[in-house]
N, C-alpha and C positions, 0 to 999 in steps of 0.2 A: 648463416649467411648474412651479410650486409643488406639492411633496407634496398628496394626498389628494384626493380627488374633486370632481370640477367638476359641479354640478348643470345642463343643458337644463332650461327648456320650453320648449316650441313646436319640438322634437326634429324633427318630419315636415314642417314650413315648410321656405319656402324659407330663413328666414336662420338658424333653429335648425339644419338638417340640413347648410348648410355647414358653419354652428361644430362641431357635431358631428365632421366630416370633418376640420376642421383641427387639433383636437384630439388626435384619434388619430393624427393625422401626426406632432405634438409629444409621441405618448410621454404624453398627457394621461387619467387612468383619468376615464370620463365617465359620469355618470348621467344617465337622461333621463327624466322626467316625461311617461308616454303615457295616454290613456284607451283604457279596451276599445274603443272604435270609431276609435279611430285608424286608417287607413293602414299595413298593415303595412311596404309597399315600402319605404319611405325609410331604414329600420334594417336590413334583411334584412340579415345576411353580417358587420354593423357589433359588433365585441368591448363593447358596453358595459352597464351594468348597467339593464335598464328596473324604473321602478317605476311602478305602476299607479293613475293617480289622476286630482286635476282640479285648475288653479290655484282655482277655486270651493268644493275640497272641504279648508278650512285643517288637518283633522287627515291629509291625506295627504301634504299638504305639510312638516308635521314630521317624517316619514319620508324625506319624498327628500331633505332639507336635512342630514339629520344626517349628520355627520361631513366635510359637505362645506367646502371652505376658499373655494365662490366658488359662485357663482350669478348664471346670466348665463338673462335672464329675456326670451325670445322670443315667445312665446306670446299671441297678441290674436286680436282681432274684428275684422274689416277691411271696411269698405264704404262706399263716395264716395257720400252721400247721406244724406237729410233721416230716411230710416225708423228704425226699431228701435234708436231712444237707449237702451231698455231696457237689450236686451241689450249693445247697446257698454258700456253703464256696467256691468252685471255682470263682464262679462269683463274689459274693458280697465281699468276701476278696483276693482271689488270684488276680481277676480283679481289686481293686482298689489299693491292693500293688502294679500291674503295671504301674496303672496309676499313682499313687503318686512318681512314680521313675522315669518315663518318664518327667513329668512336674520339679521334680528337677532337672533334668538330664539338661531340656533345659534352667533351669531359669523359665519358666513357674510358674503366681500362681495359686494353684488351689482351688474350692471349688468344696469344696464332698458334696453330695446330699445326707445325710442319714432319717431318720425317727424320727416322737415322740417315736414310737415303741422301740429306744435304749434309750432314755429318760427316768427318773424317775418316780414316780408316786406320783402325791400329791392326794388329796379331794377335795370333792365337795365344800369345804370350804375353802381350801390353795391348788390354783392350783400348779401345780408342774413349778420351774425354771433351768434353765440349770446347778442349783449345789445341786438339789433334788439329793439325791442320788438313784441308778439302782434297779430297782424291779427285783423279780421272770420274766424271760423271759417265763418264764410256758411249758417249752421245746418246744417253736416255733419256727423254725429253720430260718426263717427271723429274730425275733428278735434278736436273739443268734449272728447271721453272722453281723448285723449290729452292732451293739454292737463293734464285735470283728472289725471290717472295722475301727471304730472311731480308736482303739485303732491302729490297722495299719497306719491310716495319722497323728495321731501324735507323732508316732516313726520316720517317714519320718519326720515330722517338727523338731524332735530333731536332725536332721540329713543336717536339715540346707534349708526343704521345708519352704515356702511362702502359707501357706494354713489356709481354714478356713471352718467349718462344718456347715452345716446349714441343723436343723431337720422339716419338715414341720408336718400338721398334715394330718387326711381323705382330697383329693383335689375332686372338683369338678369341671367341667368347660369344655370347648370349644377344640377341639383337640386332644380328646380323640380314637383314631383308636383302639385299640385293641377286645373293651376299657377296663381299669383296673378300676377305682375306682368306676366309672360311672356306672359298671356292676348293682352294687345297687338302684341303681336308676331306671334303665331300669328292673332289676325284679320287681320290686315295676310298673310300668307302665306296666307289661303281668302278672300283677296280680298274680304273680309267690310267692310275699314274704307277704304270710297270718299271716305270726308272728313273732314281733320284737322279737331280743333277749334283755333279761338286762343289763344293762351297757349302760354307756355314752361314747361319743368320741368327738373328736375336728373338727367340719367339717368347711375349708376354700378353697378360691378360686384357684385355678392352677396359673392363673395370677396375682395374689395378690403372691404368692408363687416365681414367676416367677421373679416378678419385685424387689421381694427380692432378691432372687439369685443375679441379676443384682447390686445389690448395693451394694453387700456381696464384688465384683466384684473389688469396687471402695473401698467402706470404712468399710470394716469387718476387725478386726483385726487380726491379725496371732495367729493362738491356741486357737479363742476362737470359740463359740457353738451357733447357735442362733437358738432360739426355734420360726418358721414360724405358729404357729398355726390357729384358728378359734375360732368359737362357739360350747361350749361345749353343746351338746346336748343328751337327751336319744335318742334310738335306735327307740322308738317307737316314739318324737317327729320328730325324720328326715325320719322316711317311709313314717307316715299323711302327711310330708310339699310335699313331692315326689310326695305320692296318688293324692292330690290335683294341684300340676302344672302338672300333666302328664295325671290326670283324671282316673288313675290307680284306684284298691280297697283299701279301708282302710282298712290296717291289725290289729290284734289284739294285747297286747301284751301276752308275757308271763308269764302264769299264776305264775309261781318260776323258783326261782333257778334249783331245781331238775331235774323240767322238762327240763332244758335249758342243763342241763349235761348229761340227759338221751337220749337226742337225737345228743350232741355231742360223747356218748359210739356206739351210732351205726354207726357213721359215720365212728367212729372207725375201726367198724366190716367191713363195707363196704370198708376200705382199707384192709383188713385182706384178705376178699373174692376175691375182684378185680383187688389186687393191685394200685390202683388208688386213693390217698384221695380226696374226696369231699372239697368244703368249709364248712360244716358242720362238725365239727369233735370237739374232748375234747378241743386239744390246744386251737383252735379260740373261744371257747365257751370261756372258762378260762378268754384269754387275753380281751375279750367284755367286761365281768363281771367288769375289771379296769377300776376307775374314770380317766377316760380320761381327763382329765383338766389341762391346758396349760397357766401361761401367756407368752405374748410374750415382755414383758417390755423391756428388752434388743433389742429386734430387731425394737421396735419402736424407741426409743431414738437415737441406733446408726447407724441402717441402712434404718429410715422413715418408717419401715415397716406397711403400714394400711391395712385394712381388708376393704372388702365391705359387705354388709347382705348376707345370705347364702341365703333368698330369690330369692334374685337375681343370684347369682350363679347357683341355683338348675333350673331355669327358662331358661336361657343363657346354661345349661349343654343340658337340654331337647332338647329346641330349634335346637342347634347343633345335637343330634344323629336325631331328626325328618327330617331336612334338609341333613344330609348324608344319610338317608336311614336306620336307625337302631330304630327307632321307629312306 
């Protein structure tokens, strides 16, 4: 890696706290942007400098930026549904406007961690590439915020940022504390998720993810997009793969459509009544329903980016919550 310090956020995620890990593997001196209520686990034992702040809060952000020669920007608001645009758009845009000003500010390059989620949508026949043009966000407010973040770092890059976007797909894998993606996995292992929904998605490794990031680092070029994917899979091929490394139940699929939106209308309700959305709800149905399908051509050719079998991921994912305690 290049002299001088690499700034995290989103250090105690799952995709910040790999890079974290592969950094320090590389010999990389790393700083990581945590709030007082962070998570301590995910850092414990880990040699790097923490500095204490919030992507929200921009004069703390001038502090963890300086002197850094890169900034690899992890850090969101993450939830499949229609609620709290608010906050996705404080976090995932007002936070990355700051960050993307701070890293200019210092010279800093940075690379923004966004989603396939702002990504376009091809078929099951022509996967979608990073000049697919933008689907219906299906009013999910992660999508929507995402989306709008791309378009925040690259008004900074016209403005004279060193940045570049890198969308992954569903991650799986090791290091997961919260945990975020993995949740699916682990309800498929308590026997919790008795029926896939339809639609396909792209599921790949965190580390595979990670190690892209890292080369986005070196040799991604300024303004462009690279699409980090996996293996496009049905919903109902990645529970069975789940059921089976976890010994979980094998759930069924769903029998249609209808039914798949009939039980996203009450999830509905259940925010209506509770205040609270579920993961269950219209939006997440909707956005399932899209051919998740990704190449990642681009990020193979110019930043090496390979994949492992999700196999192996999904096994290596288990493994990890069984030995921390969550399985």
């Amino acid at each position: 890696m290049a002299p001088g310090h690499i700034l995290v956020t989103g250090a105690t995620g799952l995709v910040g706290n790999n890079v974290v890990r592969q950094l320090l593997a590389r010999g990389a001196r790393v700083r990581v942007l945590v709030r007082e209520s962070s998570d301590p686990r995910p850092l414990e034992g880990l040699d790097v400098e923490r500095v204490c702040g919030d992507i929200c809060q921009p004069d703390s952000l001038k502090q963890a930026c300086q002197g850094a020669h890169a900034v690899i920007h992890a850090a969101g608001y993450v939830h499949i549904g229609r609620s709290n645009l608010d906050v996705h758009r404080t976090v995932n845009v007002d936070g990355t406007r700051n960050v993307a000003r701070a890293a200019r500010a210092s010279g800093a390059r940075m690379i923004h961690v966004s989603s396939t989620d702002a990504a376009g949508v091809g078929s099951l026949k022509e996967p979608a590439d990073e000049d697919t043009p933008l689907a219906d966000p299906m009013g999910c407010s992660y999508a929507i915020t995402k989306r709008e973040a791309e378009q925040v770092v690259q008004e900074e890059i016209a403005r004279g940022l060193d940045a570049v976007i890198v969308n992954p797909g569903f991650m799986l894998g090791p290091w997961d504390w919260k945990p975020s993606s993995g949740r699916m996995l682990l309800e498929v292992a308590r026997g919790r998720a008795l029926v896939a929904p339809p639609g396909h998605f792209s599921v790949c490794d965190v580390r595979d993810v990670a190690a892209g990031i890292l080369s986005a680092v070196e040799r991604g070029q300024c303004g462009r997009r690279y699409l980090l994917a996996g293996k496009t899979m049905s919903y109902l091929e990645a529970f069975r793969l789940f059921a089976d490394v976890t010994g979980g139940r094998r759930p069924f699929g769903c029998p249609g459509v209808a039914v798949s939106m009939i039980g996203g209308w009450i999830g509905d309700l259940g925010t209506l009544l509770t205040g609270h959305e579920s993961d269950v709800n219209s939006a997440a149905v909707r956005i399932a329903r899209l051919p998740k399908t990704y190449s990642s051509r681009r990020a193979e050719q110019e930043l090496g980016y390979a994949r492992r079998p999700v196999e192996e991921s999904a096994r290596d994912a288990w493994q990890w919550f069984r030995e921390h305690g969550y399985g």
